[in-house]
C-alpha positions in Angstrom: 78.3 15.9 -101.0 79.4 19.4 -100.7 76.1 21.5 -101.9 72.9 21.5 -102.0 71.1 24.0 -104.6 67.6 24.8 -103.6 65.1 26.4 -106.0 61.7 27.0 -105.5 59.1 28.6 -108.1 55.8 29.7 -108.3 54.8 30.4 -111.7 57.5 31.1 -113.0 59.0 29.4 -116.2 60.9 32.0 -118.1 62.8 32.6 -114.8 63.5 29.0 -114.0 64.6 28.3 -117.9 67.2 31.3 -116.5 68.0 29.8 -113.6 68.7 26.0 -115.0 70.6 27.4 -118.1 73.0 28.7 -115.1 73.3 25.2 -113.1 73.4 23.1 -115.8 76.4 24.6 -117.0 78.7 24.3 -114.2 82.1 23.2 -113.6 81.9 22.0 -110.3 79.5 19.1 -110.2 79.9 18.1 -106.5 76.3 19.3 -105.7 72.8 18.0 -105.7 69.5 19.9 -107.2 66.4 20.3 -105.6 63.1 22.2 -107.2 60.0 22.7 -104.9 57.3 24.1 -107.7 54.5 25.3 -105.6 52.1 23.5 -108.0 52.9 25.8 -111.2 50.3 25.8 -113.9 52.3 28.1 -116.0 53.9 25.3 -118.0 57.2 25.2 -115.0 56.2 21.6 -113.9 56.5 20.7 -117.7 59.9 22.6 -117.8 61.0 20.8 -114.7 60.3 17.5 -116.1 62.0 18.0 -119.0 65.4 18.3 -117.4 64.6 16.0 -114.3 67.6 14.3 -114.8 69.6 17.1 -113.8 67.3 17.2 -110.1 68.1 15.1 -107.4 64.8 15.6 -105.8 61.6 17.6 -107.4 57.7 18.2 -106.5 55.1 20.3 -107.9 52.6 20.6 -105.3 50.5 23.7 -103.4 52.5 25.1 -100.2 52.3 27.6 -97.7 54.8 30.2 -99.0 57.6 31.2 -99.9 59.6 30.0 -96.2 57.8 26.8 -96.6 58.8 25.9 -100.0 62.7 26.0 -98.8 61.4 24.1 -95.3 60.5 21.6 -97.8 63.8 21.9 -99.5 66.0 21.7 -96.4 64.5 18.8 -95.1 65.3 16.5 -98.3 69.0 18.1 -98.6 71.8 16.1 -98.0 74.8 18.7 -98.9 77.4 19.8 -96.4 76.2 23.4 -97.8 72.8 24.8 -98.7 72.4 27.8 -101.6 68.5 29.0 -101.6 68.9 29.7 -106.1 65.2 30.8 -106.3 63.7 30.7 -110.1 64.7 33.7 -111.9 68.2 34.0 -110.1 71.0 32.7 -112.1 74.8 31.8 -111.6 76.9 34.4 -112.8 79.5 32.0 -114.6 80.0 29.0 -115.8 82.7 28.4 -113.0 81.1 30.6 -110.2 80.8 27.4 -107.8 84.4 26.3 -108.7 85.5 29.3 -107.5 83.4 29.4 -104.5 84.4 26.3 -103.2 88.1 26.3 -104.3 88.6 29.3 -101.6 86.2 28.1 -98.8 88.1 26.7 -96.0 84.9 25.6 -93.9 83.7 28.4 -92.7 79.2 28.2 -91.4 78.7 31.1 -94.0 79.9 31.9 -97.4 79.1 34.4 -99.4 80.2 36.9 -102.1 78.5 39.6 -104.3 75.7 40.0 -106.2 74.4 41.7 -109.3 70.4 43.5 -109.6 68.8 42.8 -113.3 69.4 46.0 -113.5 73.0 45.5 -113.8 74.2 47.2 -110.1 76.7 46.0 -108.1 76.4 44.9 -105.0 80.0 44.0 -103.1 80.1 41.7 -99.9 81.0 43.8 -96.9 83.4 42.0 -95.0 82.7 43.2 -91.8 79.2 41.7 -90.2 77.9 43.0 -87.2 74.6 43.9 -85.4 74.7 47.4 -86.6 75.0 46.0 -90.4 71.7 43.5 -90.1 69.6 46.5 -88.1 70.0 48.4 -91.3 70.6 46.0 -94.5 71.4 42.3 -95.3 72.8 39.6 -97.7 71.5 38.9 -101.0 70.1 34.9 -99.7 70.8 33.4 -103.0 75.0 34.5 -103.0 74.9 32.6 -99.6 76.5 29.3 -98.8 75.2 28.5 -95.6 75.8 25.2 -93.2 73.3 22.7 -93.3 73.8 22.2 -90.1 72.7 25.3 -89.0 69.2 24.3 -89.9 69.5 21.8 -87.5 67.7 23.1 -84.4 65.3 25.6 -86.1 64.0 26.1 -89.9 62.8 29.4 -91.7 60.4 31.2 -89.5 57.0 30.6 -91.6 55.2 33.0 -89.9 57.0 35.6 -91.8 56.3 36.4 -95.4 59.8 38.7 -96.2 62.3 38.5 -93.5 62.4 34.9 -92.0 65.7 34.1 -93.9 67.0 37.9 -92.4 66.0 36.6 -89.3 68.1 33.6 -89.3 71.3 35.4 -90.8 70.8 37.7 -87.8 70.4 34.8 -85.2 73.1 32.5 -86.6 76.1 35.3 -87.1 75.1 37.9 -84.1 73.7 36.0 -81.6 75.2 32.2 -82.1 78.2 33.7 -83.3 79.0 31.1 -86.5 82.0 32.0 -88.5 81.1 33.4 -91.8 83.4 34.6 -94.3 83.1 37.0 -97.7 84.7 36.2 -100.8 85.6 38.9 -103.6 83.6 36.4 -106.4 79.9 37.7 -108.3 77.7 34.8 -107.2 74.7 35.4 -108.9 72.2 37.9 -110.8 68.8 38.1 -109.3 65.5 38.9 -110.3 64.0 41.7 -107.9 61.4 39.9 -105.9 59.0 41.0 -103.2 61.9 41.5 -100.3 62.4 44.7 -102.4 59.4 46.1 -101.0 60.8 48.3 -98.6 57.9 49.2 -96.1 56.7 44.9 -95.7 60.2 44.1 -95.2 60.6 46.8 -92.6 57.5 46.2 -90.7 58.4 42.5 -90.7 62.5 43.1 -89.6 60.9 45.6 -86.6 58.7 42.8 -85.7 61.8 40.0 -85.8 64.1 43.0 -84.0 61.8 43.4 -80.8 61.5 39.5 -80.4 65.1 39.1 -80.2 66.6 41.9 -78.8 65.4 43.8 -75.6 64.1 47.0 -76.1 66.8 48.8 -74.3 69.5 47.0 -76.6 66.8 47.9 -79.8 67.1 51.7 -79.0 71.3 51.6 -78.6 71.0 50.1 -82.1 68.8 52.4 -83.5 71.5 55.6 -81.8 74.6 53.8 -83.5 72.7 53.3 -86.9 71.7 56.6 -87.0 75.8 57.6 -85.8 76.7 55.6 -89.0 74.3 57.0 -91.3 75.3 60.7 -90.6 79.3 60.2 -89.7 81.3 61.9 -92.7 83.9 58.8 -92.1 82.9 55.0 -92.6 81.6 53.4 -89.9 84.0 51.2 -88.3 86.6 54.2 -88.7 83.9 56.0 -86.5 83.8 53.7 -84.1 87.2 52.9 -84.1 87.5 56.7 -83.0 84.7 56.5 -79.6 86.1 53.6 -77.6 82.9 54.0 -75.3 80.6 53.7 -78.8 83.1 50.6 -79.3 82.9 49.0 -76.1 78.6 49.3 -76.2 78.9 47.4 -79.3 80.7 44.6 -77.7 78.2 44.5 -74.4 75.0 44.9 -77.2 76.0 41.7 -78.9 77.9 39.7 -75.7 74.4 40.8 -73.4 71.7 39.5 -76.1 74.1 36.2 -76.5 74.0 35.3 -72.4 70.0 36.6 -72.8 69.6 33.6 -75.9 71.3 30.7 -73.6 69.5 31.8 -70.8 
């Protein structure tokens, strides 16, 4: 099977009637559904009954938060792929996952863009690095992402905001997985609390000093603040300081021989 779709709720309904409408319609049917309701009483566990036939695996029952409602989702999945379609977030088209998996060519990480309610765009870069994660991330539901990589280590539950940051971070900077962004809008999604600036960065400070040493934490903080006040992009900018360039390189290749260590 090539996908898994995760969705978990909360109290929720109107969002997950948004969200199925989106699934239910799609082209591509080599994919499995799985709905973890954190023990709704919002009418959602009535809603997910009703089209149970269309879930390959569903409970409504009290958890421990948002990380462990997708723990609970990645351990029953059985794709090749997992996408984390939390209620609320919907597929952008009818053929969104035909598309998607007509270009992929087997790469850890998929992703594309993504659209706010509020109708902005948001395009996948297609450049990742170190620099890009200290400072922004994906949008986690336009992710395709290995199941495999979940192998060795689920979401981190002790965090409330940032534990699926934190594994984007690990598995593309610091285990090096090949990832690879396609010019498709995956979904539409429903602000959530990640879009509380000041928790998520309290929570991605805490995840930066456990992984990287402080000395590599303050050259990343220097070259974000060189990309956020360079007149040229970024990667131009570097492009331009081959010493900036090559302290990229030992930033990334250093923390790597620090994480098999």
């Amino acid at each position: 099977m090539k996908l898994s779709i995760i969705t978990i709720n909360l109290n929720n309904r109107e969002g997950l009637q948004r969200t199925i409408d989106s699934v239910v319609c799609q082209t591509f049917r080599d994919f499995e559904w799985i709905v973890i309701d954190g023990g709704s009483t919002d009418g959602s566990r009535e809603l997910i009954e009703q089209y149970a036939d269309h879930f390959a695996y569903w409970v409504s029952e009290p958890d421990k938060g948002i990380y462990n409602a997708m723990n609970k989702g990645i351990k029953v999945a059985k794709g090749e792929y997992l996408q984390f379609l939390n209620s609320g977030d919907w597929l952008w088209e009818s053929s969104t996952l035909e598309k998607v998996f007509s270009i992929q060519q087997g790469e850890d990480i998929v992703y594309g863009n993504w659209i706010q309610k509020d109708g902005t765009l948001f395009s996948a870069p297609h450049k990742l690095d170190a620099i890009y994660f200290f400072r922004s991330t994906l949008s986690h539901q336009a992710i395709f992402i290995k199941s495999d990589l979940f192998s060795h280590e689920l979401y981190d539950e002790s965090l409330h905001i940032a534990s699926d940051w934190k594994h984007l971070l690990s598995c593309i900077v610091i285990e090096n997985h090949s990832y690879k962004a396609l010019d498709i809008t995956i979904i539409g999604e429903q602000p959530g609390e990640s879009y509380d600036s000041r928790k998520v960065g309290i929570e991605r400070e805490k995840v930066l000093n456990e992984i990287f040493p402080p000395m590599i934490h303050e050259s990343l903080e220097l070259l974000a603040s060189i990309k956020d006040n360079s007149m040229h992009s970024y990667y131009e900018y570097i492009e331009q300081y081959p010493a900036l360039k090559k302290l990229v390189r030992r930033i990334v290749k250093l923390n790597q021989m620090l994480h098999r260590s």
